[in-house]
Every structure is written in C-alpha cells, then in structure tokens.
C-alpha positions as CSV (number, residue, x, y, z in Angstrom):
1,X,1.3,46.0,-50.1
2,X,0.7,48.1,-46.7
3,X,-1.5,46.7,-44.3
4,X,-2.8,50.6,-43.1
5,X,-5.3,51.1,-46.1
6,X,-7.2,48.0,-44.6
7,X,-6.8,47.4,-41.1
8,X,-6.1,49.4,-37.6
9,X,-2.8,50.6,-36.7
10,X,-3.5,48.2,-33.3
11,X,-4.1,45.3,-35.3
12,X,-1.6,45.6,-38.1
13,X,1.9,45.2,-36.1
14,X,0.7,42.2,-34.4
15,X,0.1,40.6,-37.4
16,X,3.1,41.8,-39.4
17,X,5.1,40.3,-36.3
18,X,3.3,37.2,-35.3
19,X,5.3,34.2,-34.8
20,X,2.7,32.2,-37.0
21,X,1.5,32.6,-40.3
22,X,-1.4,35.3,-40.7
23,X,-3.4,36.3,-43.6
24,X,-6.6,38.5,-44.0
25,X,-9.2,36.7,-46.4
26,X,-12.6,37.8,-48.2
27,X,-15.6,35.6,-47.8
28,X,-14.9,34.3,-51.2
29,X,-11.1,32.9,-49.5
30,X,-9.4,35.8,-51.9
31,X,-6.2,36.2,-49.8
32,X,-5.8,40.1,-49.5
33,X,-2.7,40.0,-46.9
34,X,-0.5,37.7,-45.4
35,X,2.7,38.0,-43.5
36,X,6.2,36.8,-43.9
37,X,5.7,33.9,-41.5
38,X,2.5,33.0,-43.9
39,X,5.1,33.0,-47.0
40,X,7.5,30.7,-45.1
41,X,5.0,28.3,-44.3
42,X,3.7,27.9,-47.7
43,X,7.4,27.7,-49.0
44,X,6.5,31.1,-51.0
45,X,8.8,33.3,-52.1
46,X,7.4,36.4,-50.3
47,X,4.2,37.7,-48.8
48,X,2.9,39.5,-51.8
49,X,3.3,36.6,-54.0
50,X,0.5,35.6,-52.1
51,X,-1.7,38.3,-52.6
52,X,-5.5,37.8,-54.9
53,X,-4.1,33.7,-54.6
54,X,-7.3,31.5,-53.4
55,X,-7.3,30.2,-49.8
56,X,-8.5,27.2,-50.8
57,X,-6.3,25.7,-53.8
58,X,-3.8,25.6,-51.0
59,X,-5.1,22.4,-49.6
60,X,-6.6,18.9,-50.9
61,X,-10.2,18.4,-52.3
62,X,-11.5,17.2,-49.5
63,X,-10.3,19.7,-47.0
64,X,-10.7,22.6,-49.5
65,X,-14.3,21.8,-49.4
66,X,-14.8,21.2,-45.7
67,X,-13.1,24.8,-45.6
68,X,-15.4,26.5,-47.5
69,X,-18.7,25.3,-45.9
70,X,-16.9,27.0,-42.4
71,X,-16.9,30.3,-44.6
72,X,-20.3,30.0,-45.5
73,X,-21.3,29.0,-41.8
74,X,-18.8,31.7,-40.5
75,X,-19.6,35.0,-42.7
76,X,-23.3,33.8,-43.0
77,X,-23.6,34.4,-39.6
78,X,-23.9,38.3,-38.1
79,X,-21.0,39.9,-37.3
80,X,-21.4,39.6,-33.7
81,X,-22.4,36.4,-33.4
82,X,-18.6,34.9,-35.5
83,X,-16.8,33.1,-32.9
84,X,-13.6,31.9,-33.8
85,X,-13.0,28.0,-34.3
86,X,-10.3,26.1,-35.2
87,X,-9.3,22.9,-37.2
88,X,-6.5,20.3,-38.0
89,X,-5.3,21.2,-41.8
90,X,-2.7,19.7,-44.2
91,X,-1.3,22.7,-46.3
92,X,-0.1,21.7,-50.0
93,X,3.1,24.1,-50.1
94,X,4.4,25.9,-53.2
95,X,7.7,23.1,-53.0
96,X,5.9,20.2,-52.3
97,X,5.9,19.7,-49.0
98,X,2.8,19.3,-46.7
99,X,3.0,20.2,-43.1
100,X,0.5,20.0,-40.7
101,X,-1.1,23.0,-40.0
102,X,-3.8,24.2,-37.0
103,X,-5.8,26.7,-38.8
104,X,-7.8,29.6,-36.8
105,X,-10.6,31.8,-38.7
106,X,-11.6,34.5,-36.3
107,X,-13.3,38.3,-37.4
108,X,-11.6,41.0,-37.6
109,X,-12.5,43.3,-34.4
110,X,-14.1,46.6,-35.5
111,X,-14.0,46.2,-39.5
112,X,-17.0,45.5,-41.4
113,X,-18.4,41.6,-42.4
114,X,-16.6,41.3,-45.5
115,X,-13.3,40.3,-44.2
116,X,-11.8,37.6,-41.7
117,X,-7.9,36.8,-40.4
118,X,-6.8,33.3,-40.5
119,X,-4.2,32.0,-38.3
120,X,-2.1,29.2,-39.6
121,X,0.6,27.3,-37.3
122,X,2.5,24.7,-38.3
123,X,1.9,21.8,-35.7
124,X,4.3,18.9,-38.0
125,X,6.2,18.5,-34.8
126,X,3.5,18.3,-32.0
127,X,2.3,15.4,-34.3
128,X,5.7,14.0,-34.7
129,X,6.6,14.3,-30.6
130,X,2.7,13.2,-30.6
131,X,3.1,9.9,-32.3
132,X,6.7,9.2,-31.0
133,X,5.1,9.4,-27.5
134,X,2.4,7.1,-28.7
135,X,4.6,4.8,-30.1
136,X,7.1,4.6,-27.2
137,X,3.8,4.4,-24.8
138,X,2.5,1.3,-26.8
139,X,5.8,-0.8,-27.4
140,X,7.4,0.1,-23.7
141,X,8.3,-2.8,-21.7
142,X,6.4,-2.0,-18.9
143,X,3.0,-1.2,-17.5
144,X,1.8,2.3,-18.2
145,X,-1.3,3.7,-17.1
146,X,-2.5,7.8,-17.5
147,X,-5.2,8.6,-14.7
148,X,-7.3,11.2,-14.8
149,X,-8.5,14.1,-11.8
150,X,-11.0,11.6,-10.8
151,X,-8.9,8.5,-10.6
152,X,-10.5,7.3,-13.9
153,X,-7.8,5.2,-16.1
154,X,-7.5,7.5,-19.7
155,X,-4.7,5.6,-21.3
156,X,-3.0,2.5,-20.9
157,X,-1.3,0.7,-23.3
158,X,-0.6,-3.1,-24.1
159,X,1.5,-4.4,-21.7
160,X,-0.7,-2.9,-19.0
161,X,-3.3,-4.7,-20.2
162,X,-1.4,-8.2,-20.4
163,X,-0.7,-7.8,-16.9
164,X,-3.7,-7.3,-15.3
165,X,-5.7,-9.6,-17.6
166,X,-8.1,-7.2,-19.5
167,X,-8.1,-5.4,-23.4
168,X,-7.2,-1.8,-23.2
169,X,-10.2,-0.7,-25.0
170,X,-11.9,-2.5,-21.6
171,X,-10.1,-0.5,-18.9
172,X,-10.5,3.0,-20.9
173,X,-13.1,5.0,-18.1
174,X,-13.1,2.8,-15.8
175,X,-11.9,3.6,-12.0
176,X,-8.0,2.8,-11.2
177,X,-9.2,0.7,-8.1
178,X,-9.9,-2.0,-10.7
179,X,-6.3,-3.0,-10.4
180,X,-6.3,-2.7,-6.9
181,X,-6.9,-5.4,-4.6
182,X,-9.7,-4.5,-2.2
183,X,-7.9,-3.4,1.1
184,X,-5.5,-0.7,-0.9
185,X,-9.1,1.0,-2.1
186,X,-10.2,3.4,0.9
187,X,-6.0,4.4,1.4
188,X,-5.4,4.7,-2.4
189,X,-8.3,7.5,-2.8
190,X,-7.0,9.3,-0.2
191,X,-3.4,9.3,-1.8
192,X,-5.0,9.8,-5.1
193,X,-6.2,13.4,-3.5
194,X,-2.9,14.2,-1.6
195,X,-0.6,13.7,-4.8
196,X,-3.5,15.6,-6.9
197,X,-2.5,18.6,-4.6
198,X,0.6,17.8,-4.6
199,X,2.4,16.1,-7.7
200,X,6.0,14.8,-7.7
201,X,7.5,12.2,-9.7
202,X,8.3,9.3,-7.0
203,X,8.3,5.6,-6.3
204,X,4.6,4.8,-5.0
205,X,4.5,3.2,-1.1
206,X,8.9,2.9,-0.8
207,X,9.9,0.2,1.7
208,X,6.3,-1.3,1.4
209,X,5.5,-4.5,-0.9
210,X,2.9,-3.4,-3.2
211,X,0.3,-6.2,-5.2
212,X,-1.8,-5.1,-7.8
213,X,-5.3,-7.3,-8.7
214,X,-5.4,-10.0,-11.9
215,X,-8.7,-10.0,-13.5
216,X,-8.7,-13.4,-12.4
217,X,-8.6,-12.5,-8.8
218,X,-4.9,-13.4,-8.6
219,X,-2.9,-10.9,-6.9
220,X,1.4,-10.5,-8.2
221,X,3.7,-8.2,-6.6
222,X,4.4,-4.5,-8.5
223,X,6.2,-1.4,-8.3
224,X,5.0,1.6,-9.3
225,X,6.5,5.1,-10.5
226,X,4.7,8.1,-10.2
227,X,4.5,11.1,-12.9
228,X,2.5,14.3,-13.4
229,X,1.3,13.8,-17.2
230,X,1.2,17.2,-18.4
231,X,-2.3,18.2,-19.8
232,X,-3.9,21.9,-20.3
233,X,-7.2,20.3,-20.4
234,X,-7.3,18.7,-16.5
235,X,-4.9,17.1,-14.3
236,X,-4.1,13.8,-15.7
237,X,-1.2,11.5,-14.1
238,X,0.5,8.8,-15.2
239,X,2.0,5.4,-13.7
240,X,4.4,2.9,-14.7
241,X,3.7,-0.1,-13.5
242,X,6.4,-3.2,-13.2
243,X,5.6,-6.9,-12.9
244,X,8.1,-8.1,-10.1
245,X,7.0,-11.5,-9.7
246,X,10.1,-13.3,-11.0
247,X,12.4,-10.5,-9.3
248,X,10.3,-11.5,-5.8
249,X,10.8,-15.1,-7.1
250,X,14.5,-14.7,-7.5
251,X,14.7,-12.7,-4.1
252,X,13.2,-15.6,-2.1
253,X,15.4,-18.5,-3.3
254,X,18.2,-16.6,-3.1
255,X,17.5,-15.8,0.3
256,X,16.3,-19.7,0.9
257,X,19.7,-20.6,-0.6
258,X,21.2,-18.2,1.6
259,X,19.8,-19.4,4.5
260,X,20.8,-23.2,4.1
261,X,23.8,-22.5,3.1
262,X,24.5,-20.3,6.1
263,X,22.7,-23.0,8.3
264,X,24.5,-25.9,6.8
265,X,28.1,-24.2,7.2
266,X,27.1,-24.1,11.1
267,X,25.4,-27.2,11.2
268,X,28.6,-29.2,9.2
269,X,31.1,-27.2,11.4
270,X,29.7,-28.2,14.5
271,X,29.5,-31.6,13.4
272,X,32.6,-31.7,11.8
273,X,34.5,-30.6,14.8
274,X,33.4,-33.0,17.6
275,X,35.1,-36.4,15.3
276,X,38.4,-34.4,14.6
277,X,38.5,-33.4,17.9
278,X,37.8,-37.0,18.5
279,X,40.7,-38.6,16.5
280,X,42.9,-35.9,17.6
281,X,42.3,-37.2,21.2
282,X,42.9,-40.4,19.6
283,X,46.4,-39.7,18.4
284,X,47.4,-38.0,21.6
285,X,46.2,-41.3,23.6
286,X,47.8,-43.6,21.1
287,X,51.1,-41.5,21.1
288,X,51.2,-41.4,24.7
289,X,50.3,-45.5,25.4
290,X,53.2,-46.0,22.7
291,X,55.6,-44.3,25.1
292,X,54.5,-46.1,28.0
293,X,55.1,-49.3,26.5
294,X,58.5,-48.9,24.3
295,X,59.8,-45.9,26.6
296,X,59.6,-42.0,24.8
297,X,60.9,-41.5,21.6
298,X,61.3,-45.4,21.0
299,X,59.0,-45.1,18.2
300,X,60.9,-45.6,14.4
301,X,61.0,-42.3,13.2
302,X,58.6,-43.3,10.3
303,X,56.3,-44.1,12.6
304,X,56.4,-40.3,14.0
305,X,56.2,-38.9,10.6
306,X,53.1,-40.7,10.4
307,X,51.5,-38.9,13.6
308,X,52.8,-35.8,12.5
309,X,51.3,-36.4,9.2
310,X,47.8,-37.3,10.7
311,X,48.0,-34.2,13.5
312,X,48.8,-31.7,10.2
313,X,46.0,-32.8,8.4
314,X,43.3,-32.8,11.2
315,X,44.6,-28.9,11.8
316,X,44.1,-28.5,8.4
317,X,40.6,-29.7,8.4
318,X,40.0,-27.2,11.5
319,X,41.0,-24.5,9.3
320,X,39.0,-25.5,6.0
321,X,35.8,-25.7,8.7
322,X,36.7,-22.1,9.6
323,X,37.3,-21.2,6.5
324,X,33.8,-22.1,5.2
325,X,32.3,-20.0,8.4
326,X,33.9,-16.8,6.4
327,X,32.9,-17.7,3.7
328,X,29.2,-17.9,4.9
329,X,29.5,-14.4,6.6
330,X,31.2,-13.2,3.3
331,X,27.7,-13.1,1.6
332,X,26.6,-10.6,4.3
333,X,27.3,-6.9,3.0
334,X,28.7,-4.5,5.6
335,X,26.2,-1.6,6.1
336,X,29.1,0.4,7.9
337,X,30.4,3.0,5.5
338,X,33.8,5.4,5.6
339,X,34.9,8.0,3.5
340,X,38.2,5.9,2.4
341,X,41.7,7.5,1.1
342,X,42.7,5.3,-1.6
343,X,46.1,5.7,-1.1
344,X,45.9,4.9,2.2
345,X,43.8,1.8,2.2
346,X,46.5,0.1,-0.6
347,X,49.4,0.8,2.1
348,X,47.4,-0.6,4.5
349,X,46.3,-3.8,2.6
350,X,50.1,-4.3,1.7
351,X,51.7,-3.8,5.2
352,X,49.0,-6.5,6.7
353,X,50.2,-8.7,3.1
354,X,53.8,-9.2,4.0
355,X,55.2,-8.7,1.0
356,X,58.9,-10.3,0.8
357,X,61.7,-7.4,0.3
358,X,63.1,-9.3,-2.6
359,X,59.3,-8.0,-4.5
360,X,59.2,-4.4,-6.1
361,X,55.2,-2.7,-5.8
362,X,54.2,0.0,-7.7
363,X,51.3,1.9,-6.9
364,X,49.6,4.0,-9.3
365,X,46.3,6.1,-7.5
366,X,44.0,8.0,-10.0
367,X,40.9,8.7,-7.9
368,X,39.3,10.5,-5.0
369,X,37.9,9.8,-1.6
370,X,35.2,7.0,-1.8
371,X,32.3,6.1,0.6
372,X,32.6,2.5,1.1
373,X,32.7,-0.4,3.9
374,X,36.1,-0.2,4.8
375,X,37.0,-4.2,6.0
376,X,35.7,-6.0,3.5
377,X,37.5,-3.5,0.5
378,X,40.7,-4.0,2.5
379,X,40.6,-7.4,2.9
380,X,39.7,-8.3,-0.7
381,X,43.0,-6.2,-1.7
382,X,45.1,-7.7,0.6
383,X,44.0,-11.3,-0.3
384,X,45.1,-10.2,-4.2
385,X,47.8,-8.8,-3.0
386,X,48.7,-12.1,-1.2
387,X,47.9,-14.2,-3.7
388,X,50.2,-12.5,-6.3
389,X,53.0,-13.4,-3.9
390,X,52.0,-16.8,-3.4
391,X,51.1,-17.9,-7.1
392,X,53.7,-15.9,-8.3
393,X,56.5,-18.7,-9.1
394,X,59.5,-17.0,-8.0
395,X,61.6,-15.9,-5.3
396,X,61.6,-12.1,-6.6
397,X,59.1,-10.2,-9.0
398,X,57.2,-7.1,-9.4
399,X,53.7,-6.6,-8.2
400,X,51.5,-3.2,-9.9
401,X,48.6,-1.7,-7.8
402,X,46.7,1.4,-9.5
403,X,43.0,2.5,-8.6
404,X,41.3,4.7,-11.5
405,X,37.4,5.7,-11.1
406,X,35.1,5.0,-14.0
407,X,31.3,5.8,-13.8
408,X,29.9,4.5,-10.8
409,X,33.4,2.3,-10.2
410,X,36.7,2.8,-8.6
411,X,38.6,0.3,-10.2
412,X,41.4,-1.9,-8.3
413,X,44.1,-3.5,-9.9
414,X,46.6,-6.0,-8.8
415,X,48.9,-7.4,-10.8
416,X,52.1,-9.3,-11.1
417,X,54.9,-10.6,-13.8
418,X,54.7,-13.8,-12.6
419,X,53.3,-17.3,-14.1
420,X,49.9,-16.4,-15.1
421,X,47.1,-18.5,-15.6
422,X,47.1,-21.2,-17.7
423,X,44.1,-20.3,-20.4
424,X,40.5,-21.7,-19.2
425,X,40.8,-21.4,-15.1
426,X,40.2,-17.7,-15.0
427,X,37.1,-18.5,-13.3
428,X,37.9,-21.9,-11.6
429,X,40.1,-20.5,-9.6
430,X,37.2,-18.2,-7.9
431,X,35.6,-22.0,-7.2
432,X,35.1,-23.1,-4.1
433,X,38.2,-25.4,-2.9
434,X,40.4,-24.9,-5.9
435,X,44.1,-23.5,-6.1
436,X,45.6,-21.8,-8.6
437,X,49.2,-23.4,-8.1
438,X,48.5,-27.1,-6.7
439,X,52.0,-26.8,-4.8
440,X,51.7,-23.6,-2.6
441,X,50.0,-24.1,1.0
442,X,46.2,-23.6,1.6
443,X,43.0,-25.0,0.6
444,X,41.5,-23.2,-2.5
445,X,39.0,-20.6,-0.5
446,X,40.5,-17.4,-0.7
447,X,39.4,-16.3,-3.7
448,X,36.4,-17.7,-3.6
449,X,35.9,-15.9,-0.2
450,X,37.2,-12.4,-2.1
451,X,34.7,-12.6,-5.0
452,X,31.3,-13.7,-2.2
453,X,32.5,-10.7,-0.5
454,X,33.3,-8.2,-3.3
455,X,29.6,-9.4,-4.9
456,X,27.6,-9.2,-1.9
457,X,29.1,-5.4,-1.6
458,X,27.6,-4.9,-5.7
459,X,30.8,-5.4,-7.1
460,X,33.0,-7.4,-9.4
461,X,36.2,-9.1,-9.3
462,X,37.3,-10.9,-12.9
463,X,40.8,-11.5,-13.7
464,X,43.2,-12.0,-17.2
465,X,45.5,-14.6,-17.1
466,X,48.5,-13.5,-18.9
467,X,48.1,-9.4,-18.1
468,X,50.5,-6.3,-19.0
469,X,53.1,-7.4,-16.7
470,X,53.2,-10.9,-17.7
471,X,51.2,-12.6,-14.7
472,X,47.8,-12.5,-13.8
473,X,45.7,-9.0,-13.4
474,X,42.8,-9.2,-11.3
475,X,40.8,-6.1,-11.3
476,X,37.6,-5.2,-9.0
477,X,35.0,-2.8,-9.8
478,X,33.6,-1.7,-6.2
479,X,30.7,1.0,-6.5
480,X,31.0,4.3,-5.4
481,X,27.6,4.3,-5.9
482,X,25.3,2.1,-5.1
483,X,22.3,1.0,-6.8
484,X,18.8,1.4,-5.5
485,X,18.9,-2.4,-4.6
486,X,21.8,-2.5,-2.4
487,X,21.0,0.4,-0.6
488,X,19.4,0.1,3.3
489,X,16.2,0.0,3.2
C-alpha cells in the first residue's frame, strides 16, 4: 500500500523513515497505514499486515477504552483546535510480548478531520534504566538527596531519611536548609546559586569539616558529593550524603593513641635514661674503688665478666630506648616525595645491607619509575634485606629481590632459602619486642619498626613462612597511588 494516494509527499518520507512506529488511523481507530518500525513493534510480520486491523484490540480492556474516549475527545473537537497529547501504553504484540509503549495522537497537518497519525515508541527500557535507578537510589548505602532549582529537596531516599531523623514522605518540598545547621544557611544559598550556574560533580567544602542537622537538634559530621541530576523539565541536583561519625570517631582515638604513645616513648626515654646512666656511673665507680683497693686487674676474671656482663646489657637497654624513639617517628608518614628508579633504590638498599660475599642476590625489576618518599621505602627494603641475612641459618644462601606493579601497587619482594618460619609467627614476628631466631643479636623491633613505617605510608608488608626459595618471602605493597586519605590536605 503507497502512502501518496493519502497523504503529502512532505509528510510521507518522514513517516516511512521514522525511527519509531507510525501509523495513520480513522476516527473509528481503522489502521489505514503504518510503517515498518510500527510492524516491528507489534512483532508483525510486515506493515500491510497491519492494514483495516483495529487500533484498539492491540491493547488491554482497560486501556483500549481509555483510548477511545481520547478519540472521541480528539476528532470531536474542530480541526484546529486538536492538539496533540500523549500517554503511557502497554501494547499486546502479535508474539506475546508487551512492551511499554509512549503513544502520540496528533492531526494530520493540511488533510481533512477524518484522519489522525499516531506515534508509538517503545519506552521498555527508559522504564527498566527508570526502575533500576530507583531501586539502586532506595537500597544505596548512603544518603541521597535530589534538589531542585530552588533548593527544594525532590527525592531522597531511605537512608537519607534515617540519618537526619525524618520519613521521606516528610522532607519531600521542603527547603534543603532543613538539614543544615543554622550558621551554614546564609553561605549554603549563596553556593546553591553559584553551582546552579555552574554545575560540576565535586566534593562539597574540601579541607573543611562539614555537620549536617538531626531532627533532634543533634548535629554529626558528613561529607557530601556533588552531581548535576539530569532533568529536561528544570535543573535538579543531587547529593550523596555520608554519615562520618564513626570514621571521625576512629580518627580521634587514633590520633589520641598516637599522641600517648608518642608522648609516653619520650616521657619513658627520658626517664629511663637518667637510672642507666646512674648504674652505669655505678659500675665505673665500683670498678675503679676495686682497683684502688686490690691493685688493677686483681679482680678474678669472673668477677670482670660480671661487669662486662652488666656494662653490655645497660648499652643494650640504651639502644632498645632508641629504638622505641624510631619506632614512634615511624608512624609519621614522609610528605617528601621523589620520582624513584626501582632498580636503583634495591642496589642502594643492598650496599647500605652488607650482604656477606659468601650470599648470591638476584634481582628481578618489572616496573617503572614511581613517586614515593624515598627513606622510609629504602629503609624498609634494606631492613628485609638484613633480616634475610640474619635469620637465615647459614653461613651462605641465596637471597631473591623482584619489584612487579599491580594496580595501584609496586610490589617488593625479598626472599631467601633459608630456615623459614615455623607455621603460626608470621605475624608475631611483626610484634613489638619479638625475634624471629631467639639466638641472633638485637631486640625484636625491626620489623615491627618496618611494618609502622610501611602502614603509616598506606601500605602493607605480610610475609609466607616457607616461600618459593625455601625461606621466608616478605612482600610489600607500597602505593603508587595514593588514596584520597593519605594525601596532604
């Protein structure tokens, strides 16, 4: 069937080519036309299968109905005075299916009253985006809040509401300054108006601690995310709002912890030191009123090893004093950052390491350039590195380093074919005071001082006990990227 006969050569290859469906109808609903797209829709065979079919068996009783009052509304009306409307349909298709359709009745421009076009576009997944969006919206985690031109809250969903005390169906209309506490009012309005003319997606007031307002009057820390909600209608925005107050709560006795920890190291070193300086006075003046009295190097020989014993152990306690100091400091991250070869930094770490000739290294380097504090990265490789040599358990052995990058990581690896861990003290041996092997010298920090140091810089140090070589692998994932949190502010 030709559409020329009917309609004007202007109208016709629009409609023959229209992305959408498109039919031309009687007032009766008689379909008289329709286009391939219309055939698709409808799961028909072709367009002239639909021809002399009825417009309305095409949908439920209901709608059917509903759709033929509009005709008698629509071609009841003079032909001047038909304004096009449209509603939300559900077509009943030839297979079975029944998509969601926006339907369009409009008048045919120039051609006499008996005819109309009807647009039909399948909207099946606008609804299904629609209702995915709705359902994330509802069950998200967090906060989220649509705001209209006029700062008036539109949306919000359930864990907005939980947080600020209200029912949803409460805060619909209302003004967004609800939420705020009074002094943010006058300054929010005003940023309400810039970010109208301006919209970017961003973190609201960066650097600053925001509150937002309970309905009880309570106020609880928040951070909030800016968006542009897309709308044809009016400019609508939308934020996504996070309850912080257990983060905030976290920060603060951390930072208490911090605090006494760093103050008690000072306070116990100072102390410390004065009655080991004491008894080493002690010893000297005992030593030296000895060899007054029985004449220098009188004393029996066990009776030296004694003071020797005492003067060892009281420079020992010196060093554990100084080693808790650095491992005080270690919790402080380094904002000095360097643009670090690798390669490089590994020879470095194992020249300052001293490893014995009798040792074979192999380094293996997979990775680029990284920006990263150079001391503390260099010093936690060359305490691994030492450490392999000093646990190790033998006079010779072979040591593997090998740096490989891995998402946000460069990944360091020492390891050794010595004695290993025995199974269950991977991580006692990052504790405070403990030694891997009880007969090698020191006191059980440097490890402990490696993983504070390698943590406070956003990274990780683990270790296997009984790696590819035989001996223990420790491996440390330092960021070449760092998080939002462990950035300056």
């Amino acid at each position: 069937m030709t559409l020329a006969v009917h309609i004007k050569p202007d109208i016709q290859a629009p409609l023959v080519h229209a992305p959408i469906g498109a039919m031309i109808v009687d007032t009766a609903g008689v379909i008289t036309w329709a286009n391939a797209a219309c055939a698709t829709l409808l799961a028909e065979p072709d367009s002239e299968s639909l021809c002399n079919g009825l417009l309305f068996v095409m949908f439920g009783e209901e709608e059917a109905e509903m759709l033929r009052q509009m005709f008698e509304v629509f071609f009841g009306a003079p032909i001047g005075q038909r304004d096009a409307w449209t509603r939300k349909f559900t077509l009943h298709a030839a297979d079975g299916s029944r998509p969601a359709i926006s339907l369009t009745l409009t008048p045919i421009a120039g051609e006499d009253d008996g005819r109309a076009v009807i647009y039909l576009r399948n909207t099946t997944r606008e609804l299904t985006a629609e209702r995915r969006f709705n359902q994330m919206f509802e069950t998200l985690p967090l906060g989220l809040v649509v705001v209209d031109g006029k700062g008036r809250i539109a949306q919000a969903n359930a864990m907005l509401a939980i947080q600020f005390g209200y029912q949803v169906v409460d805060m619909i209309g209302q003004p967004l300054n609800m939420l705020l506490p009074e002094r943010y009012r006058d300054a929010h309005a005003q940023q309400l108006a810039g970010y109208r003319d301006a919209p970017e997606s961003r973190m609201m007031a960066a650097g600053r601690d925001l509150t937002g307002l309970h309905r009880s009057g309570r106020e609880f820390p928040v951070e909030v995310a800016l968006t542009r909600f897309e709308n044809p209608g009016q400019p609508l925005f939308m934020a996504i709002v996070s309850d912080i107050t257990h983060r905030k709560r976290s920060e603060t006795a951390l930072q208490q912890t911090n605090a006494q920890l760093e103050e008690f190291t000072y306070v116990a070193s100072h102390d410390l030191r004065s009655p080991l300086r004491g008894i080493g006075d002690l010893v000297t003046w005992i030593r030296e009123d000895l060899d007054e009295t029985f004449g220098v190097d009188a004393l029996p020989e066990s009776v030296q090893h004694n003071f020797d014993r005492i003067t060892q152990r009281i420079a020992r306690c010196e060093q554990m004093i100084d080693d808790l100091l650095s491992y005080a400091r270690a919790g402080v991250r380094d904002p000095q950052m360097h643009s670090i070869d690798p390669r490089e930094l590994v020879e470095e770490a194992m020249v300052m390491s001293s490893i014995p000739d009798s040792f074979t290294v192999d380094v293996e380097i997979a990775g680029e350039h990284l920006m990263a504090p150079r001391a503390p990265l260099s010093t936690s490789l060359r305490n691994l590195i030492s450490n392999a040599v000093k646990h190790h358990g033998g006079q010779s052995g072979r040591i593997r380093i090998a740096m490989r990058e891995e998402g946000r990581f460069s990944i360091f690896t020492v390891e050794d074919d010595g004695q290993g861990i025995p199974p269950g003290n991977e991580e006692r041996i990052f504790k405070l005071f403990h030694r891997a092997s009880p007969g090698t010298d020191g006191d059980g920090v440097g490890l402990a001082f490696t993983r504070r140091m390698i943590n406070a810089h956003g990274g990780v140090v683990s270790v296997q006990g009984n790696g590819p070589l035989g001996g223990a692998t420790f491996e440390v994932h330092w960021p070449r990227i760092l998080l939002r949190e462990n950035d300056d502010e």
